[in-house]
C-alpha positions in Angstrom: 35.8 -92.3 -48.2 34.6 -94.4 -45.0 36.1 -97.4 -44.0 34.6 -100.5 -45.5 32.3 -102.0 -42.1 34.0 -105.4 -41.5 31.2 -108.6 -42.2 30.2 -110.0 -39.0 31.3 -113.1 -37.5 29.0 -116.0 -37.9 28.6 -118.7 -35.5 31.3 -121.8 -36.9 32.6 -119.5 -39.4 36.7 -119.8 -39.4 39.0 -118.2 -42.0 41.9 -119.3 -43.7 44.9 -116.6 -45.1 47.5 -118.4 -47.2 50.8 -116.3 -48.7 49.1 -116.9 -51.5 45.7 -118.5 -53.1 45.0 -119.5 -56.4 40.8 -119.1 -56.8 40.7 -121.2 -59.9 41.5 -118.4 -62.0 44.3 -116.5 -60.9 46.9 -116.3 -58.0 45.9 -113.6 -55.1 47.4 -112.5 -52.0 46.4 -110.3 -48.5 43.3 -112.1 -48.9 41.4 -114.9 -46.5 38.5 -117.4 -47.2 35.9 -118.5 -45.1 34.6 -121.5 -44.5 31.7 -122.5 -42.7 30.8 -126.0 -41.7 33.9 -126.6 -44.2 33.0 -125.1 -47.8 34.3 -122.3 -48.7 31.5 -119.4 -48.3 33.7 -115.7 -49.6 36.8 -114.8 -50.4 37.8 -111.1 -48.8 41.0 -109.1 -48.4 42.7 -110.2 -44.8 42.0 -106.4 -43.4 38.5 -107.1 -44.3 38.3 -110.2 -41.5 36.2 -109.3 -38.3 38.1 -108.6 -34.9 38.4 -112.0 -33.4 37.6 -114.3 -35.7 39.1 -117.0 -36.0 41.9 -117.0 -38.5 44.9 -119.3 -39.7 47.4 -118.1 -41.1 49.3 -120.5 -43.9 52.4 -120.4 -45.7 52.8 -121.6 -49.4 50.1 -121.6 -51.9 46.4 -122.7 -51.0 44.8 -124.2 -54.4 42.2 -126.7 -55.6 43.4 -130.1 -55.7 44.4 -131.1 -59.4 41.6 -132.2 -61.9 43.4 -135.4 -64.1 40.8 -136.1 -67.1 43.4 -138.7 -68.1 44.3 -141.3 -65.6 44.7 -145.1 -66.7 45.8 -146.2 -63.1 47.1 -145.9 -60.2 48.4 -147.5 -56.7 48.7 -150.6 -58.7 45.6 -150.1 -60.0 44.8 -150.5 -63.7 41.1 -149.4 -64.7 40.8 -152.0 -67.2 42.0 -154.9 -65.2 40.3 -153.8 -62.0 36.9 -152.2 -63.1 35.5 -152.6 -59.8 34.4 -149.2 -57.3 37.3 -150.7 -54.9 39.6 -150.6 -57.7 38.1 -146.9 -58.1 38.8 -146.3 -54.7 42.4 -147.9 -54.3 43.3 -145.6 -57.5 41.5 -142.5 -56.5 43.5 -142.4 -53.0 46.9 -143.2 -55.0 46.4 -139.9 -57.1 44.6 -137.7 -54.0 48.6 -138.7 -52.0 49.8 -136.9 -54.6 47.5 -133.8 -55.0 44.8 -134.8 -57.8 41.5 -134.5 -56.0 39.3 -135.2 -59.1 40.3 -137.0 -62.0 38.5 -139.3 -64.7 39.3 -142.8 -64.8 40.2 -143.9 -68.1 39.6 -147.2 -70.0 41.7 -147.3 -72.7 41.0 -149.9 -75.9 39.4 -153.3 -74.6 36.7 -155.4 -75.0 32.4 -154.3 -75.6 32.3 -156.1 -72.0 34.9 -154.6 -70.4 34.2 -150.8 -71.8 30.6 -151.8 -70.3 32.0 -153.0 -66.8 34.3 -149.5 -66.6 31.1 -147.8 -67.1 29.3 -149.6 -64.5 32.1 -148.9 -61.9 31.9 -145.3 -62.4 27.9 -145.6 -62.2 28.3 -147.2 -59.0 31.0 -145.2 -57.7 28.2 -142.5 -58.0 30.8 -139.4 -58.2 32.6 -140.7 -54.8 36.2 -140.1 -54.5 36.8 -137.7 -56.7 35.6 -139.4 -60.0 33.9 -136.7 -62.2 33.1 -138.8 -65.2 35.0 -141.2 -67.4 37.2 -141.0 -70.2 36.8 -143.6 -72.8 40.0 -143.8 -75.2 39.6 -146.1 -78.1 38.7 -148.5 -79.2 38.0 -146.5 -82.1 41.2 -145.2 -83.1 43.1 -145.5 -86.2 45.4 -149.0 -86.1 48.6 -147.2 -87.2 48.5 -144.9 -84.4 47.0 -147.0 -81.5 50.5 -146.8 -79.1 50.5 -149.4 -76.4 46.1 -149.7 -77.8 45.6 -153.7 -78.6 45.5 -154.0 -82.5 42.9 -156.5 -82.5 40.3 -154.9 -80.1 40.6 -151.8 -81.5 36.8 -151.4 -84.2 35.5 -148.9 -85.4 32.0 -146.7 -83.2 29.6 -149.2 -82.6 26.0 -149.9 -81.4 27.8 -151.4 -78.2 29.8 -148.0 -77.4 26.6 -146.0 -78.4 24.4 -148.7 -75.8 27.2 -147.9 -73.0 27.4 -144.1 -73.4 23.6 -143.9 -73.4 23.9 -145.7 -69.6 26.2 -143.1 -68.6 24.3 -140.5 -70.0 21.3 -141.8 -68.6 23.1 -141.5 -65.1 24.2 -137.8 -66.2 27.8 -139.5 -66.0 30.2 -136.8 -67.6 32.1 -138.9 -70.7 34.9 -137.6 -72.7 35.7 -139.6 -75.6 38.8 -140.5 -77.5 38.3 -141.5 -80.9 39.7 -141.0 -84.4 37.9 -138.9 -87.3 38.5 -142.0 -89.9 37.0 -144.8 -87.5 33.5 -143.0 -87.5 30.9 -142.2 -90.0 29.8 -138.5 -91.1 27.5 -137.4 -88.4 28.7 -139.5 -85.7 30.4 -137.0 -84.0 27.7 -134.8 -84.1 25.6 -137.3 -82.5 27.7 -137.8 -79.7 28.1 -134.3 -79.3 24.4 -133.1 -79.4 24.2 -136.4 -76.3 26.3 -134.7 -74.2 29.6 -136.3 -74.8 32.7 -134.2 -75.2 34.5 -135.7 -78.5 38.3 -135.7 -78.4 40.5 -136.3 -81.4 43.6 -138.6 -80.8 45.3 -142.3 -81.6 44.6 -141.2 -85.6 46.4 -140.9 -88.7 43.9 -138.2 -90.2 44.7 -135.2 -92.7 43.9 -131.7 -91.6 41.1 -131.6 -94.0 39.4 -134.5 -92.2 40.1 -133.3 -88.9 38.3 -129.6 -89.5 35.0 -131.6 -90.5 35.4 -133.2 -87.3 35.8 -130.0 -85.4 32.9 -129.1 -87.5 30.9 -131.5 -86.2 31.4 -130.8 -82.7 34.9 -132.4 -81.4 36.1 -130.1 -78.7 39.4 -131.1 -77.5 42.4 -133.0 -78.6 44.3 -136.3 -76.6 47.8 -136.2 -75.3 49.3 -133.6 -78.3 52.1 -134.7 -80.6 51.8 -138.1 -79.2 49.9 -140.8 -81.3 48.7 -138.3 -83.8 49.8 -138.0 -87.4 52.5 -135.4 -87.7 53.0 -131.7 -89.0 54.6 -131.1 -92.4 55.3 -128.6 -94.5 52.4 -129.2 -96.9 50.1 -130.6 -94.8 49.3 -129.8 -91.1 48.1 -133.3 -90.0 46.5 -133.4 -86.7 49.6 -131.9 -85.0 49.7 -128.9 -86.7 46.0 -128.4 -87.5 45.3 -129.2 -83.2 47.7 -126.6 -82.6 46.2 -124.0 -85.1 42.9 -124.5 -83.9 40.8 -122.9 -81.3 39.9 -125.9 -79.5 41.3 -127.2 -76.4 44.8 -129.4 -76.3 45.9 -132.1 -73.7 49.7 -132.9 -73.7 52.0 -134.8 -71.1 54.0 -132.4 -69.7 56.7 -135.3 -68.3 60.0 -134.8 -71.0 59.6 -138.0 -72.1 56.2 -138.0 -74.2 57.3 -134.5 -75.5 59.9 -132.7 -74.9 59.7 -129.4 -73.1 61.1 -127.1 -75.9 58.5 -128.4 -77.8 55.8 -128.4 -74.7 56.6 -124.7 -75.1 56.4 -124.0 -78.8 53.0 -125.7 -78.7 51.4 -123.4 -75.8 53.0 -120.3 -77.2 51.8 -121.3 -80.7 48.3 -121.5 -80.3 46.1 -118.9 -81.7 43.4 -118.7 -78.7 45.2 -118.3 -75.2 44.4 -120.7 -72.2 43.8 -123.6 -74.4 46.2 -126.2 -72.8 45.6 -128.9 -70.8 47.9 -131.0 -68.3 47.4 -134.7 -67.9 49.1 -137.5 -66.7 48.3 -140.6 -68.6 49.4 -142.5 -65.3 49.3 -145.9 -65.3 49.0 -148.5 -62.1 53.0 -147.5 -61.3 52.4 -144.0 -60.1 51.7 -144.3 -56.5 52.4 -148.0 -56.7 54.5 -150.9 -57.8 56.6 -150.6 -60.4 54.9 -153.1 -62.6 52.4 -154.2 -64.2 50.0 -156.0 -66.6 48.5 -154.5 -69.5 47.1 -157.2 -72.6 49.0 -160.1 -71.3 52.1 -158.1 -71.2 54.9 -157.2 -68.9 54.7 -153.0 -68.3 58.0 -151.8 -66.0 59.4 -148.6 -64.7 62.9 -148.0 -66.2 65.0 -145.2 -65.5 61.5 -143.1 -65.1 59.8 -144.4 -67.9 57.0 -147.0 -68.5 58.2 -149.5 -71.4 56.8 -152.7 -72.8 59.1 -155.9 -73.2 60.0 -154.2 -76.5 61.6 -151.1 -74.9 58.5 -149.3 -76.3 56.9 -146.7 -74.3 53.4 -147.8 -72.9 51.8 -144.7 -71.0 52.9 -142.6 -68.5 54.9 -142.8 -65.1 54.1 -139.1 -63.7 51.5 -137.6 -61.5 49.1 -134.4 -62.6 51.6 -132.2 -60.0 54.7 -133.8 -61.3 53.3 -132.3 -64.9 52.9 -128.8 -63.2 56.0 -128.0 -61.3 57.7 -129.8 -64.8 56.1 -127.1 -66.9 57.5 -124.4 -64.1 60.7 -125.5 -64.0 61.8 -126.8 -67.4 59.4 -125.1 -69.6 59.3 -121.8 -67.7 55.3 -121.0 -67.4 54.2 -119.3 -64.7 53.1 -121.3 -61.6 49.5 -119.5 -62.3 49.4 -120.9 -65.8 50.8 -124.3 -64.8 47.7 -124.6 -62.1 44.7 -123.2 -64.8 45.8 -126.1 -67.2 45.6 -128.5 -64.3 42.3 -127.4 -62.7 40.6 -124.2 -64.9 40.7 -125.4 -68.4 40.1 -128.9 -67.3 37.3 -128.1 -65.6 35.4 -125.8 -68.3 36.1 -128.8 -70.3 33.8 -131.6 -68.9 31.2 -128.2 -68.0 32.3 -127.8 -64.1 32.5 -124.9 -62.1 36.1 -123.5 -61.4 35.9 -120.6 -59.1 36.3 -122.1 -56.1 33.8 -119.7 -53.9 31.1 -120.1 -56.5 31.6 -123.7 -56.3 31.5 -123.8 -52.5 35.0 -126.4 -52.1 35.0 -127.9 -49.4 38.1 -128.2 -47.0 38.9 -131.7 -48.4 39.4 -130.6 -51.6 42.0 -127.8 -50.7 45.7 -128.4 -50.8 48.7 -126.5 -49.6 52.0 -126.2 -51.8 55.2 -125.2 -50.4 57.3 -122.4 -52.3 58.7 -125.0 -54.2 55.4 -126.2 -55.6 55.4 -129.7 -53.8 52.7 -131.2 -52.1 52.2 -129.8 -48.5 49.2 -131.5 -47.7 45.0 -131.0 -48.3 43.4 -127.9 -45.6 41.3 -130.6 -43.9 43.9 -132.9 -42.6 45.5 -129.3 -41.5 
């Protein structure tokens, strides 16, 4: 067979050969990209490079920056204290330090006003700084599974959450939101669905029955498994088990402290549909940051690695996406390949973005290098 002719060299062209690179789908190596005027513009095995071109050569693992579709705060930043595009900004650079290069800002249960000012913010913020949409969670949760939620803002869906989604819609804004089956209506979900929004079940006390009409309907995902969700039994599967059982798609925090990793484990080895997991962080203003803060009025610290209220009670999450990763490597013992698919693929396919990183033309900015031991080496532009 004859040799494979070499592509030609194009004028700015320069490619890049990691040890290894993760293309949004699985780990490769021998194999270079190009970039031209800094997006990525083919993928091709290193032999395959023209004769002097230029080429760097890069140990670790090249991968997309993280995708967090859970992130309260950051860099003492809380989104619903702070809904302002600076406050965007200041949280958006915390969790880029750290290796997320997209996330969603969350809002978690608050006020009509403030839900509508988050909403603004990430209007205005017009997809800079790696904001890809907005996560809403609550207020429209059950009251006996809210967490750190406010009891008394938390209502069930309203014409003021309908009015703000519609803006956000309007702006083609991608919004995933949190919500439980018993503080909606039959055919709510369904609404939301056929508008675009992608309907996650969490923060609810709801029977399996109730939560396969809601699947029914159109809810795609679940929020943070195990945690704030009413528990599997024996004789009936609650949202736990019937999440788990299902094929839709799962968010848990992969820190130890939300769930512990034996069980991190059980739940991704349980599921009847492979590559249904998703990492997030549920970080809050700490992560990248001080080490408290104020959420409702209240006093939020960092003790011995975990967020707690006055009470001692746990109130979100003190952990970065990457933290979440090489946890899932190292205590949970998933493949590093795995580990990066929950916390860019699946996240992605999600909220309806592209994750092959040629056919979505990354730019250089949104690259990052990990060392062998999975810590953060730096993103290929700053290189």
């Amino acid at each position: 067979m004859p040799p494979v002719a070499a592509k030609p060299i194009r004028s700015g062209e320069r490619w890049i050969a990691p040890a290894i690179l993760f293309d949004g789908s699985r780990m490769r190596e021998g194999v270079a990209l190009r970039l031209m005027e800094g997006r990525i513009d083919d993928i091709a095995p290193v032999d395959r490079v023209p004769a002097g071109a230029a080429m760097t050569r890069l140990d670790g693992t090249l991968t997309p920056g993280l995708f967090d579709i859970q992130v309260n705060g950051g860099g003492g930043v809380l989104f619903n204290t702070d809904c302002t595009v600076g406050g965007l900004r200041n949280l958006c650079e915390a969790h880029r330090r750290l290796g997320t290069s997209r996330l969603l800002p969350t809002v978690i249960t608050d006020t009509p006003d403030t839900l509508d000012a988050a909403a603004r913010a990430v209007i205005d913020a017009g997809g800079r700084f790696g904001i890809r949409g907005i996560h809403i969670e609550g207020p429209h949760i059950d009251p006996e599974r809210r967490g750190t939620h406010a009891r008394h803002l938390i209502r069930p869906l309203d014409d003021r959450t309908r009015d703000t989604i519609a803006m956000l819609r309007r702006e083609t804004v991608a919004v995933l939101l949190t919500l439980a089956p018993e503080a909606v209506s039959p055919g709510d979900i369904a609404a939301l669905a056929d508008a675009g929004v992608v309907v996650s079940l969490g923060h609810s006390n709801a029977n399996g029955a109730a939560v396969e009409a809601a699947l029914a309907e159109g809810a795609r995902t679940f929020t943070h498994l195990f945690n704030a969700m009413s528990p599997m039994g024996s004789r009936e599967p609650g949202l736990v088990g019937t999440a788990i059982n299902s094929d839709a798609w799962c968010s848990i925090i992969c820190d130890g402290v939300h769930v512990s990793f034996d069980m991190v484990g059980l739940a991704i080895r349980a599921r009847p549909v492979r590559d249904r997991m998703i990492l997030v962080s549920d970080a809050m203003a700490t992560v990248g940051g001080p080490d408290s803060f104020e959420l409702y009025g209240q006093s939020i610290r960092v003790e011995h690695g975990r967020l707690v209220n006055a009470e001692g009670n746990l109130a979100g999450a003190h952990v970065s996406l990457l933290e979440c990763v090489q946890r899932l490597v190292r205590h949970v013992g998933r493949p590093p390949e795995e580990a990066l698919r929950m916390a860019w693929t699946h996240p992605s396919q999600l909220m309806g973005f592209e994750h092959d990183i040629r056919e979505a033309a990354l730019d250089a900015s949104e690259l990052m290098l990990l060392d062998r031991n999975l810590e953060f080496a730096g993103y290929l532009a700053d290189a």
